[in-house]
C-alpha positions as CSV (number, residue, x, y, z in Angstrom):
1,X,126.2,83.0,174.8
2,X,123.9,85.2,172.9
3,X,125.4,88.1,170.7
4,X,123.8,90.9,173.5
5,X,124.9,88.9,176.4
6,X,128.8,88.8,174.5
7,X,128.3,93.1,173.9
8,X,127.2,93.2,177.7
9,X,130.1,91.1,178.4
10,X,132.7,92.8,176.3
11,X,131.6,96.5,177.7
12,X,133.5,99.2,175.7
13,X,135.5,96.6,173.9
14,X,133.4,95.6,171.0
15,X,132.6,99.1,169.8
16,X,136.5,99.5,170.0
17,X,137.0,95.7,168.1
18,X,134.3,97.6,165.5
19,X,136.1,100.9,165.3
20,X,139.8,99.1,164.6
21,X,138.3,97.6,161.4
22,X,136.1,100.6,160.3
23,X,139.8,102.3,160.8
24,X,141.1,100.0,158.5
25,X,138.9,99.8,155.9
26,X,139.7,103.3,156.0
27,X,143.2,103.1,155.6
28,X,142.9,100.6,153.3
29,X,140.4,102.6,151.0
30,X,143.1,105.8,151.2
31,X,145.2,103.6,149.3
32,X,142.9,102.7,147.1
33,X,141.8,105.6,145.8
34,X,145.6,107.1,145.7
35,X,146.7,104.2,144.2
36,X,144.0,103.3,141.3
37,X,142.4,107.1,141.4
38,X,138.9,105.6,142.2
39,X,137.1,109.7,142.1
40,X,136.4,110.5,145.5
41,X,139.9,112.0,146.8
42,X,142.1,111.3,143.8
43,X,141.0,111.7,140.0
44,X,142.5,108.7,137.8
45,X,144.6,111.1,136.0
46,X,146.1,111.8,139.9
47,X,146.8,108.0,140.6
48,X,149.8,106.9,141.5
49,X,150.0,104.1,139.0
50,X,149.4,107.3,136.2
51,X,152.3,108.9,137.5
52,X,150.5,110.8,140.1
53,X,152.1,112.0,143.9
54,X,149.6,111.0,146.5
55,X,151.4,112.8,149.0
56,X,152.7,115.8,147.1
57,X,149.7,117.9,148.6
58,X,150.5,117.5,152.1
59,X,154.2,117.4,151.8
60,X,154.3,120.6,149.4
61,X,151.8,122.5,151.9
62,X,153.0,126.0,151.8
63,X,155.5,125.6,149.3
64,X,155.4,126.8,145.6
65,X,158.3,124.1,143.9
66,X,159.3,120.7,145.3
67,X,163.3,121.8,144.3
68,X,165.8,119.0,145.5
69,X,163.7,117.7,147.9
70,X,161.3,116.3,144.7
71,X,163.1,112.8,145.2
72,X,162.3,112.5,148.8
73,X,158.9,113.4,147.9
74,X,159.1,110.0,145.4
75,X,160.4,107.9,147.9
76,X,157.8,109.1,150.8
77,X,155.3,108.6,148.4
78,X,156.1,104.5,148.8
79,X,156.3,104.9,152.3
80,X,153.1,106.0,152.9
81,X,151.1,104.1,150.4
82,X,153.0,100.9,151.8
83,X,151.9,102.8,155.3
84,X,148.3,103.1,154.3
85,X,148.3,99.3,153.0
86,X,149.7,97.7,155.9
87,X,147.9,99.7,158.2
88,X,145.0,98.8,156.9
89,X,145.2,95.1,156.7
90,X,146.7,95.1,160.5
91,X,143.8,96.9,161.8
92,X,141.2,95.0,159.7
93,X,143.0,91.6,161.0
94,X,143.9,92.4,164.7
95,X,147.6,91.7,163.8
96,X,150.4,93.9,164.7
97,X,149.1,96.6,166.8
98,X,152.0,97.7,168.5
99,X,153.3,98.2,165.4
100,X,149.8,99.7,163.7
101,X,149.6,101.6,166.6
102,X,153.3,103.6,166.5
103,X,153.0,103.7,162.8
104,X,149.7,104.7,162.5
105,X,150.6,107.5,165.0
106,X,153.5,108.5,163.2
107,X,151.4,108.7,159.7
108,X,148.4,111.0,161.1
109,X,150.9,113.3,163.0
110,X,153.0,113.7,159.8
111,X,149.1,114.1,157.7
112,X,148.3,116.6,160.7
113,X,151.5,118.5,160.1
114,X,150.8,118.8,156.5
115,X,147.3,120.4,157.0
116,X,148.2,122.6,159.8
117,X,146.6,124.4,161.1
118,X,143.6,122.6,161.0
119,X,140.8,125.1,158.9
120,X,137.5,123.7,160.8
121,X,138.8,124.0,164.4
122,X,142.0,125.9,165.5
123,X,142.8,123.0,168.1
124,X,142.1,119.9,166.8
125,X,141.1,117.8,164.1
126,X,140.7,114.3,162.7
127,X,144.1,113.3,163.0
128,X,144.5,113.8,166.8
129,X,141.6,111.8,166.9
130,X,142.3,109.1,165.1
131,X,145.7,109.0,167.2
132,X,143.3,108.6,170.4
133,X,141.1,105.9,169.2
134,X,144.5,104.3,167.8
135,X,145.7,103.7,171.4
136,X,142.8,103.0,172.7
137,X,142.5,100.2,170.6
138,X,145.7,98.5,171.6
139,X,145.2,99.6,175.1
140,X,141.6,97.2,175.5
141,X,143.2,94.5,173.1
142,X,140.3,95.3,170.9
143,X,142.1,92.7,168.0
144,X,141.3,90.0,170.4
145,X,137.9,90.4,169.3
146,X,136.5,90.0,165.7
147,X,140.1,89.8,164.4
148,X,142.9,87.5,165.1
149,X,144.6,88.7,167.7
150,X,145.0,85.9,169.8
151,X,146.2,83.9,167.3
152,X,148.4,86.3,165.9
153,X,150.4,86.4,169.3
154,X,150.6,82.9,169.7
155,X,152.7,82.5,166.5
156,X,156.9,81.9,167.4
157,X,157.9,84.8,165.3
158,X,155.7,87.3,167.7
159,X,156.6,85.4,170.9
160,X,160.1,86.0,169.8
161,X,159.8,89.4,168.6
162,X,157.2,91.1,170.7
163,X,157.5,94.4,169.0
164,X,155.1,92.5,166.6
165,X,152.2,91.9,168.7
C-alpha cells in the first residue's frame, strides 16, 4: 500500500495522527522553554531552573501580590511543568490518551482562565481549540496511527487499568 492510497484509506485520521504529535511537540517545547529559558516565551533569567515561576503570569492575572497563596503558586508550578512534559511525550507517542486528553483539557481550561478574556476575540481563543482537536483526537484513535497506540493498549497494566489507554 502506497503512502496516498494509506492517506485515502485513513480519511481524516492521518491529519488528526499528524496534529496529536505537532500538539505534542508543542507541549513539549512549553516546557522547554519554561524550564531551561530557551528566549522565545521565557528569558533564561525567567527559567524555572534560575528560580523563575513559569506559571506565576497566568496564575497572578489580575492580581498585584501572590500573598499566602505564593506556595500554592510553587507547587502548581510542578504540576504544570510535569503537565506540559507528560503531555507532551503521550501525544508525541500515542500513549495515554484518555488520560492526555482529561489532563490536557484540564490544563488549557485552567491557561484559558488565566488569560480571560481572550484580547484577539471576545469568544474564543486557542485554548478552546486546542480542547476540540484534543478530543477529536482520542475520539478517531488517531495514536493508532504514527504512534504506538496499539501497542500501548495491548500492554497488562492498560488492559487492567483502562483509565490508561
Amino acid at each position: 500500500m502506497s503512502i496516498t492510497d494509506s492517506i485515502r484509506s485513513y480519511g481524516a485520521v492521518f491529519p488528526l495522527a499528524i496534529l496529536r504529535i505537532l500538539m505534542g511537540f508543542m507541549f513539549l517545547w512549553a516546557f522547554f522553554d519554561k524550564m531551561f529559558g530557551l528566549g522565545y516565551s521565557t528569558s533564561s533569567e525567567n527559567a524555572m531552573i534560575n528560580g523563575g515561576s513559569p506559571t506565576e503570569g497566568f496564575l497572578r492575572y489580575g492580581s498585584d501580590t501572590l500573598g499566602w497563596l505564593a506556595d500554592f503558586f510553587a507547587v502548581t508550578d510542578v504540576i504544570i511543568m510535569v503537565a506540559f512534559m507528560l503531555l507532551g511525550f503521550a501525544l508525541i507517542l500515542g500513549i495515554g490518551m484518555k488520560v492526555a486528553t482529561v489532563g490536557g483539557t484540564l490544563l488549557l481550561i485552567m491557561m484559558f482562565i488565566g488569560v480571560a478574556p481572550p484580547t484577539t476575540n471576545p469568544l474564543i481563543d486557542y485554548h478552546i481549540i486546542y480542547i476540540f482537536l484534543l478530543m477529536a483526537i482520542y475520539l478517531a484513535h488517531a495514536e493508532d496511527l504514527l504512534g504506538l497506540g496499539k501497542h500501548w493498549k495491548e500492554m497488562s497494566i492498560v488492559k487492567r487499568c483502562p483509565i490508561l489507554e
